[in-house]
PyMOL Python script that loads the backbone (N, CA, C, O; Angstrom):
from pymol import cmd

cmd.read_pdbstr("""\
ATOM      1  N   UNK A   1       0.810  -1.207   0.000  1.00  0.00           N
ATOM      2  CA  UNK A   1       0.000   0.000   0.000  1.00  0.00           C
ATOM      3  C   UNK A   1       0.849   1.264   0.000  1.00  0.00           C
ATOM      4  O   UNK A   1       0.309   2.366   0.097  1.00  0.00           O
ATOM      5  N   UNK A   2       2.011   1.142  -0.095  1.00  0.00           N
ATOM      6  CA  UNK A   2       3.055   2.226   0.164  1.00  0.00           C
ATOM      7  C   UNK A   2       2.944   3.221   1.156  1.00  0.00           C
ATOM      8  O   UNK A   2       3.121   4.399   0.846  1.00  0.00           O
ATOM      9  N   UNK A   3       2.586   2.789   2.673  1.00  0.00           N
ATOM     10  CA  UNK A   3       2.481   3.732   3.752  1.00  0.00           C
ATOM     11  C   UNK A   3       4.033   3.047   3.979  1.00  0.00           C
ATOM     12  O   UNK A   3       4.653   2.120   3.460  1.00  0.00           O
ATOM     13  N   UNK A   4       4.322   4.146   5.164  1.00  0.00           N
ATOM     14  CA  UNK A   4       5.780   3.790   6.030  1.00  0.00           C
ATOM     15  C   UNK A   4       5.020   3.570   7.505  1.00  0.00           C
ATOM     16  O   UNK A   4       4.044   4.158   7.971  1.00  0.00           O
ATOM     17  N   UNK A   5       5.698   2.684   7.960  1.00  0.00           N
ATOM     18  CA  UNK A   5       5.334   2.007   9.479  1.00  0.00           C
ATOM     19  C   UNK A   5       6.663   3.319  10.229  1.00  0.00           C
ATOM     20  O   UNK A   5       7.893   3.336  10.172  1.00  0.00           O
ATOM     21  N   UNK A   6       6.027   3.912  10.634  1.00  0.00           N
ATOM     22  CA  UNK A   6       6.845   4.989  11.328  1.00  0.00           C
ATOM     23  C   UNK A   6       7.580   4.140  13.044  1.00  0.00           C
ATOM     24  O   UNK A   6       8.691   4.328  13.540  1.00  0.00           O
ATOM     25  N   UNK A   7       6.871   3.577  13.360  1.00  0.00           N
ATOM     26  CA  UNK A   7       7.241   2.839  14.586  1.00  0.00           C
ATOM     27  C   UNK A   7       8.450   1.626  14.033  1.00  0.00           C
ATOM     28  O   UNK A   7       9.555   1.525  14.565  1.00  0.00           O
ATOM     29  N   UNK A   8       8.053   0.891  13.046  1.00  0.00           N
ATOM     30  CA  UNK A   8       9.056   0.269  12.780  1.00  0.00           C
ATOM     31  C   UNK A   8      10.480   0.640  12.287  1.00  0.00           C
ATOM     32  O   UNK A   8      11.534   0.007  12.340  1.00  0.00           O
ATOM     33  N   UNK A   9      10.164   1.931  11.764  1.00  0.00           N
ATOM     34  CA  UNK A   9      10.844   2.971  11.040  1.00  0.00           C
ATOM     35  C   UNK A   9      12.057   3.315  12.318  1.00  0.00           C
ATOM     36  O   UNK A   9      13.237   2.961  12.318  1.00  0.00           O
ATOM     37  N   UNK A  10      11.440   3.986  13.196  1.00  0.00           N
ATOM     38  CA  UNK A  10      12.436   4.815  14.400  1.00  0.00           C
ATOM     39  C   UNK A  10      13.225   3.074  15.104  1.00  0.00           C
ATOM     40  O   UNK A  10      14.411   2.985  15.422  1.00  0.00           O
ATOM     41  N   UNK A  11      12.466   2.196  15.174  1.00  0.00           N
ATOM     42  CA  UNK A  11      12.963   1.407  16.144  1.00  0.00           C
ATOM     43  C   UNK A  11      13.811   0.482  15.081  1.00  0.00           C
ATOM     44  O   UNK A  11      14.392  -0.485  15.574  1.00  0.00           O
ATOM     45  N   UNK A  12      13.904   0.645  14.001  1.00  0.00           N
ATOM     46  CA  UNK A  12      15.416   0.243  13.360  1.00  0.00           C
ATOM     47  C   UNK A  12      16.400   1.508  13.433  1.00  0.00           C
ATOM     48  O   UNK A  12      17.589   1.338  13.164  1.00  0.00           O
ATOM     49  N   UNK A  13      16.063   2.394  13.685  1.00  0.00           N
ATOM     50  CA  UNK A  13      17.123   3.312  13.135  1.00  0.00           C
ATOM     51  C   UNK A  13      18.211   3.507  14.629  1.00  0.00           C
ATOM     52  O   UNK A  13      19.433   3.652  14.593  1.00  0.00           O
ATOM     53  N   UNK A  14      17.229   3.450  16.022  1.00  0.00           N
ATOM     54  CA  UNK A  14      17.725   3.194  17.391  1.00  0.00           C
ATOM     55  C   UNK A  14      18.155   1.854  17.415  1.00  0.00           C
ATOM     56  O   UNK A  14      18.508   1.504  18.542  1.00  0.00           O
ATOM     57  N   UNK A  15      18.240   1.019  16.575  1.00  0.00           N
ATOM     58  CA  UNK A  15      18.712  -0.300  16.606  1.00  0.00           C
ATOM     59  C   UNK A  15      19.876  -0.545  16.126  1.00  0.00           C
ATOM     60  O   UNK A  15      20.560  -1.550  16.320  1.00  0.00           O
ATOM     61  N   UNK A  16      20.231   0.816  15.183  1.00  0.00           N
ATOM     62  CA  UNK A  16      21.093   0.382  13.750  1.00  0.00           C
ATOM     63  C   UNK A  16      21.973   1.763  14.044  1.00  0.00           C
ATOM     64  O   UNK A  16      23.074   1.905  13.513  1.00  0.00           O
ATOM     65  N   UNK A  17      21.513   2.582  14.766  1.00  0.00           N
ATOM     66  CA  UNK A  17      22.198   3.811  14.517  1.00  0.00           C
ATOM     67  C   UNK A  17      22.780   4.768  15.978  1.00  0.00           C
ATOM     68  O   UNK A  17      22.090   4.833  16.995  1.00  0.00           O
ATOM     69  N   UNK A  18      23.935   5.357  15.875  1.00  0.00           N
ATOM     70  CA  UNK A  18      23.769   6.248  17.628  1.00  0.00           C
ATOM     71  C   UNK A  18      23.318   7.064  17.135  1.00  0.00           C
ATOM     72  O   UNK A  18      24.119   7.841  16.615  1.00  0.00           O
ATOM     73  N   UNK A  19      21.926   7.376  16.998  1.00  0.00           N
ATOM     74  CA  UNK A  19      21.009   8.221  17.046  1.00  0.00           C
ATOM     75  C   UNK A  19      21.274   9.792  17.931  1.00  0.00           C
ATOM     76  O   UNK A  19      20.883  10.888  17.531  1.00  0.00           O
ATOM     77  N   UNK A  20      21.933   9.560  19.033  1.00  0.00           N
ATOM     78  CA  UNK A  20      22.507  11.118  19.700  1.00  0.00           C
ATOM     79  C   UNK A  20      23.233  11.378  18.559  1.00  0.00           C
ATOM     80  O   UNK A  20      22.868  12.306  17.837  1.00  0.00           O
ATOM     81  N   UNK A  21      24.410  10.572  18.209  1.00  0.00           N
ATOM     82  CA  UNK A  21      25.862  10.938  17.940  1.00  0.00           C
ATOM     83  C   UNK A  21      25.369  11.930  16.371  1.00  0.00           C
ATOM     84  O   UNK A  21      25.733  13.052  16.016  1.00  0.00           O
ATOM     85  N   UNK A  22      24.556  11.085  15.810  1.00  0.00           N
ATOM     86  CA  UNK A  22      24.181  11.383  13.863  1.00  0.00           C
ATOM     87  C   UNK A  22      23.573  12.888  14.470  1.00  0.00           C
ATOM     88  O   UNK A  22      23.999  13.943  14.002  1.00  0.00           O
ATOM     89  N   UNK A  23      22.818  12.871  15.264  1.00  0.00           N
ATOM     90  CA  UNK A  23      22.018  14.360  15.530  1.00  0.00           C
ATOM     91  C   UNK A  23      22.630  15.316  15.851  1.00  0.00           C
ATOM     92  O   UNK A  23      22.624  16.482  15.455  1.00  0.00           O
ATOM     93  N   UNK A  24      23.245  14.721  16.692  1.00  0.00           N
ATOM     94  CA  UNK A  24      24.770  16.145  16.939  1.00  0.00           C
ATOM     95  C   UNK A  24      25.665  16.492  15.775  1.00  0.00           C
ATOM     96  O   UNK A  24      26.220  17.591  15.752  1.00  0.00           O
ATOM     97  N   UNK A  25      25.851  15.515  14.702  1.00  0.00           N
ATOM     98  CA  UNK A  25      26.610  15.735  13.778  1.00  0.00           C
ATOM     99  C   UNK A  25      25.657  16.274  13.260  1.00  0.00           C
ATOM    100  O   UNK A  25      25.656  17.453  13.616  1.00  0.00           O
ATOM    101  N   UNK A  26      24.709  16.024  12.508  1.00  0.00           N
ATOM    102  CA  UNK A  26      23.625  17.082  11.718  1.00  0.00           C
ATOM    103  C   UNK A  26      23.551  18.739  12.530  1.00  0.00           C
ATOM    104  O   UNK A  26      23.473  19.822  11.950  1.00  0.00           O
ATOM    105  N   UNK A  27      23.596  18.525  13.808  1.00  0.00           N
ATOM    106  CA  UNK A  27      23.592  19.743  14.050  1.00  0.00           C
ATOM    107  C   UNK A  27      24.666  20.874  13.951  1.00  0.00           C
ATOM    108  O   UNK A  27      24.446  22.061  13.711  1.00  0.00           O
ATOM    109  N   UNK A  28      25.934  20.241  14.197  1.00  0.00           N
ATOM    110  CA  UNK A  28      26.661  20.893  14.173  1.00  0.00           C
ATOM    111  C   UNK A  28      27.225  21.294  12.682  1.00  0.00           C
ATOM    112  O   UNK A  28      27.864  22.322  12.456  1.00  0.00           O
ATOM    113  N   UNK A  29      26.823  20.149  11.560  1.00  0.00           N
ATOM    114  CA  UNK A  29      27.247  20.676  10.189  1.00  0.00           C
ATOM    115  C   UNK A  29      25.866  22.266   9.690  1.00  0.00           C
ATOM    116  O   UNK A  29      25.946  23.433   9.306  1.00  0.00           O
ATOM    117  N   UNK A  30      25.065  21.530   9.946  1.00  0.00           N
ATOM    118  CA  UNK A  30      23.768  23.050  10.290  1.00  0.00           C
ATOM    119  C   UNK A  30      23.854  24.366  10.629  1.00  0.00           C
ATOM    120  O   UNK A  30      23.361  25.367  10.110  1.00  0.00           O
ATOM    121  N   UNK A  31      24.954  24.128  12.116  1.00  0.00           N
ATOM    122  CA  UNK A  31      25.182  25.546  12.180  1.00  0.00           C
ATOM    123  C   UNK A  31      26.534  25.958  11.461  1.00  0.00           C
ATOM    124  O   UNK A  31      26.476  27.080  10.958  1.00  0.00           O
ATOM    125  N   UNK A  32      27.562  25.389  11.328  1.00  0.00           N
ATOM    126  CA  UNK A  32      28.633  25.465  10.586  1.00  0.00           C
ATOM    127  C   UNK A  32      28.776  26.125   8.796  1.00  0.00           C
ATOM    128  O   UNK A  32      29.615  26.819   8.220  1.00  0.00           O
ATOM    129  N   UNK A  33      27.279  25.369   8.319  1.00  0.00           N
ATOM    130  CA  UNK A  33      26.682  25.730   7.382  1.00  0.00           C
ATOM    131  C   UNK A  33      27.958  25.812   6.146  1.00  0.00           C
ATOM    132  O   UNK A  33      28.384  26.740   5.459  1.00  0.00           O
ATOM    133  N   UNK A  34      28.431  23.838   6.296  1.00  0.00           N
ATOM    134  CA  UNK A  34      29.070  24.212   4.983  1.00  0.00           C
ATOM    135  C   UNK A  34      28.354  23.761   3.832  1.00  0.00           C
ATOM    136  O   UNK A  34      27.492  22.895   3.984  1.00  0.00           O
ATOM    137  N   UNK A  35      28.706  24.445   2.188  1.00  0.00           N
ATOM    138  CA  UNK A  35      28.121  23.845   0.974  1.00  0.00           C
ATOM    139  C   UNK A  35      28.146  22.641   0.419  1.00  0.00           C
ATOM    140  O   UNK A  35      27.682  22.449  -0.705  1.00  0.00           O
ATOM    141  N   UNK A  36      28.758  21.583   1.232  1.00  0.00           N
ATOM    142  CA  UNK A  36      28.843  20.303   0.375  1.00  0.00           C
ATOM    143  C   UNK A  36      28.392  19.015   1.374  1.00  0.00           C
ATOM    144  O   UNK A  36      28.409  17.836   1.018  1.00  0.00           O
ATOM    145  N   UNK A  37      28.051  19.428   2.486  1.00  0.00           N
ATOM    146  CA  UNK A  37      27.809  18.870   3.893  1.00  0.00           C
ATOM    147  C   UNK A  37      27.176  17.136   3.505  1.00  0.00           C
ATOM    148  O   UNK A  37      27.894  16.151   3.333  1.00  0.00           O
ATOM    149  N   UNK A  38      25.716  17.173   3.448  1.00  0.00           N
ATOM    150  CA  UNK A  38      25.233  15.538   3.541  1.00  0.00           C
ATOM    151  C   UNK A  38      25.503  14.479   2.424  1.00  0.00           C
ATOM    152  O   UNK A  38      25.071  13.331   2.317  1.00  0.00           O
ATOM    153  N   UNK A  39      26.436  15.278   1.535  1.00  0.00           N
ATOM    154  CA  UNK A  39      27.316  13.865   0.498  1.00  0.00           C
ATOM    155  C   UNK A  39      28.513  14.102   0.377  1.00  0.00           C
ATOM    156  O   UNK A  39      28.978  14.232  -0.755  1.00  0.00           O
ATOM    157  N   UNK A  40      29.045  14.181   1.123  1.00  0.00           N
ATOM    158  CA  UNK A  40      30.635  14.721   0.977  1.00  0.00           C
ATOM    159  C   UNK A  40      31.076  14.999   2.838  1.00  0.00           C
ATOM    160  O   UNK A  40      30.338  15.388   3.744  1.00  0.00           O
ATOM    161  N   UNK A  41      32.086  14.736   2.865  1.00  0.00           N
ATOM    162  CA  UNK A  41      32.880  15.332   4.510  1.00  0.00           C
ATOM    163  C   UNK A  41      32.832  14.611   5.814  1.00  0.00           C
ATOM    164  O   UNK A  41      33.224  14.974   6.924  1.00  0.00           O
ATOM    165  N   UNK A  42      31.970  12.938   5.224  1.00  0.00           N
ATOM    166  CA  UNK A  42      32.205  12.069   6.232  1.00  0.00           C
ATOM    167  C   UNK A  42      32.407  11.028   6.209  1.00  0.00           C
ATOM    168  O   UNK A  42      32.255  10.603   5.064  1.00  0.00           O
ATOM    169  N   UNK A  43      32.755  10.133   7.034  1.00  0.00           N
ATOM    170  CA  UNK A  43      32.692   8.702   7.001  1.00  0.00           C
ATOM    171  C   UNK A  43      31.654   8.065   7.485  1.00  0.00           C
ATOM    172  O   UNK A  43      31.496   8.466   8.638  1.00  0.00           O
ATOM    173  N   UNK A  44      30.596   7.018   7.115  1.00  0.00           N
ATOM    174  CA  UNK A  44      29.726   5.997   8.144  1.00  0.00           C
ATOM    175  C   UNK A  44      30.527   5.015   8.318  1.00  0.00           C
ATOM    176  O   UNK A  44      31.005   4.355   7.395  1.00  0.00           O
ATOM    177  N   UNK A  45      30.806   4.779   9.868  1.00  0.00           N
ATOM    178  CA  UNK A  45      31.379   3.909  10.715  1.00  0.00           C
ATOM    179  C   UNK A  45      30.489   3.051  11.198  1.00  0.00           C
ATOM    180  O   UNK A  45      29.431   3.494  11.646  1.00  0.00           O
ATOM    181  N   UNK A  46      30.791   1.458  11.195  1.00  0.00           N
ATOM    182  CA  UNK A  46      29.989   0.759  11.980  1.00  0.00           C
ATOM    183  C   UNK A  46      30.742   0.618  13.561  1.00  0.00           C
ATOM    184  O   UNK A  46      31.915   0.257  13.467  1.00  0.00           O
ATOM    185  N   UNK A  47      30.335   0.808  14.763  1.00  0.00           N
ATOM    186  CA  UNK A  47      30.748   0.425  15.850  1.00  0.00           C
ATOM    187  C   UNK A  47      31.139  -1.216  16.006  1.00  0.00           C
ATOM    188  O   UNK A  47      30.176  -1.982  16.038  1.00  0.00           O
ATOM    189  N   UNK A  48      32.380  -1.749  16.097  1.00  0.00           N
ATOM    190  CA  UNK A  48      32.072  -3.058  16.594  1.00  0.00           C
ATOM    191  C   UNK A  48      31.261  -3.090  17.416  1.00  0.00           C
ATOM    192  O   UNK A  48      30.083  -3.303  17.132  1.00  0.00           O
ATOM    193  N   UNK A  49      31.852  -2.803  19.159  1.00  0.00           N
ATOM    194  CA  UNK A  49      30.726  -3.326  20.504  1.00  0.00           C
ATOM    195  C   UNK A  49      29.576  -3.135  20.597  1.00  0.00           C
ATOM    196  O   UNK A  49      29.033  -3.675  21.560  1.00  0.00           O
ATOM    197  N   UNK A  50      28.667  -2.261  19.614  1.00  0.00           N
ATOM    198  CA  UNK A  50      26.891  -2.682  19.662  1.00  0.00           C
ATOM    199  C   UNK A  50      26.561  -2.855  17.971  1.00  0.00           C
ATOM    200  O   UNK A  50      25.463  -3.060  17.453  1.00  0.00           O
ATOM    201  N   UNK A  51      27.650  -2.729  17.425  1.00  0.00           N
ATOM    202  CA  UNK A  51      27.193  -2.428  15.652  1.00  0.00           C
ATOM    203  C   UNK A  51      26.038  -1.275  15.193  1.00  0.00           C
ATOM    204  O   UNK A  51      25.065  -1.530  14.483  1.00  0.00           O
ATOM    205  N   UNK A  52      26.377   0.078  15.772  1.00  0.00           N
ATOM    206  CA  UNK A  52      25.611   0.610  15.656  1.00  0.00           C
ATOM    207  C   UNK A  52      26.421   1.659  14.580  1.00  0.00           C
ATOM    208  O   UNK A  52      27.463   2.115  15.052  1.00  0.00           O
ATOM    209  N   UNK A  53      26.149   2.013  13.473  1.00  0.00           N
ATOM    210  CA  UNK A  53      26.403   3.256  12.795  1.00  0.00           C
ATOM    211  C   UNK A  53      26.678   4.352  13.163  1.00  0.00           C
ATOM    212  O   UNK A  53      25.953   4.889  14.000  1.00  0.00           O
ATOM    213  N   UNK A  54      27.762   4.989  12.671  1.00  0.00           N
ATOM    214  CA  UNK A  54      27.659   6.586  13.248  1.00  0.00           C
ATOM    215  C   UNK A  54      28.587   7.188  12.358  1.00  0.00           C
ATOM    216  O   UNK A  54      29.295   6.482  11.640  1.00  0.00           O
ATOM    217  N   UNK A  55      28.665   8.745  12.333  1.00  0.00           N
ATOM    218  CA  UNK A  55      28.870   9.342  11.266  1.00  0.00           C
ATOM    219  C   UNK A  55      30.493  10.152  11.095  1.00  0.00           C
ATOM    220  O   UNK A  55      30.411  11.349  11.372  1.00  0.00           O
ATOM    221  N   UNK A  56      31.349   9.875  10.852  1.00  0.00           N
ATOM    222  CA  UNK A  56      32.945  10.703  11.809  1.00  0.00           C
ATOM    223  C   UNK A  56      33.013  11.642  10.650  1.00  0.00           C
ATOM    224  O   UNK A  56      33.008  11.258   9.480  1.00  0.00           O
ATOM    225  N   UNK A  57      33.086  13.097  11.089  1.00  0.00           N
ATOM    226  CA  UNK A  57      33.266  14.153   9.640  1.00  0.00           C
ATOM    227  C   UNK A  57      34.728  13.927   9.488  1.00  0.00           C
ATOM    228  O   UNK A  57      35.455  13.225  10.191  1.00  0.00           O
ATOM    229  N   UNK A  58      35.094  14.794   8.232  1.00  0.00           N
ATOM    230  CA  UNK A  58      36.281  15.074   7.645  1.00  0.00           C
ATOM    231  C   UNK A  58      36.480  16.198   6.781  1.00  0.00           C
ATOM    232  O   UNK A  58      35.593  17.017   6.544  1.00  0.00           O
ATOM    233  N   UNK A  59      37.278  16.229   6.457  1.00  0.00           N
ATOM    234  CA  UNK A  59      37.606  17.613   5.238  1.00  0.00           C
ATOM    235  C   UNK A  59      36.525  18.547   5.156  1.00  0.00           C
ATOM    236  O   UNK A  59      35.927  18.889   4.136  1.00  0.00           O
ATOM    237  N   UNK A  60      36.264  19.064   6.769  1.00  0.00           N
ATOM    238  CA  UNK A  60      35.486  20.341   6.633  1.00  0.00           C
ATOM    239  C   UNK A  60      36.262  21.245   6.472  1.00  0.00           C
ATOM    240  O   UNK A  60      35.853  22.153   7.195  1.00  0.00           O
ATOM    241  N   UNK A  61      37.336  21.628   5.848  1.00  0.00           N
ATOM    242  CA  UNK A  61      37.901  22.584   6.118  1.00  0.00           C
ATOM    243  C   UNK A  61      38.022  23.112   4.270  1.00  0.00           C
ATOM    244  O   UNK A  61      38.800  24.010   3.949  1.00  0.00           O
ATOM    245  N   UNK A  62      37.044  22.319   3.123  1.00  0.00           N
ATOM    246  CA  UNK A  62      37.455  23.064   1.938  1.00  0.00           C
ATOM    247  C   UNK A  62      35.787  22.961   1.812  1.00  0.00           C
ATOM    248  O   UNK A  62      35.208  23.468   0.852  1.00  0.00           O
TER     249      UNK A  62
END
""", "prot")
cmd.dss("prot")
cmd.show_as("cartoon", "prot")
cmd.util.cbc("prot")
cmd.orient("prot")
């Protein structure tokens, strides 16, 4: 029917993701406000000890 299960939705992403860590990074590229920010300037890291995703910037500086 092409709805999104919003509950199933958040509770993979808290499953799969450090959800603080990605938000703080969104925030801080936000206020930083550089031009090439959400495809370019990071790495996705998987955590070994919970396997959770998270986001490490880089080459903010061009």
């Amino acid at each position: 029917d092409g709805s999104i299960d919003i509950a199933a939705t958040q509770t993979y992403l808290e499953d799969n993701f450090d959800v603080d860590m990605v938000l703080d990074h969104i925030a801080v590229i936000n206020w930083s406000v550089p031009f090439d920010d959400y495809f370019q300037n990071h790495f996705v890291y998987q955590r070994r000890s919970d396997e959770r995703w998270l986001m490490i910037p880089w080459d903010l500086d061009q």
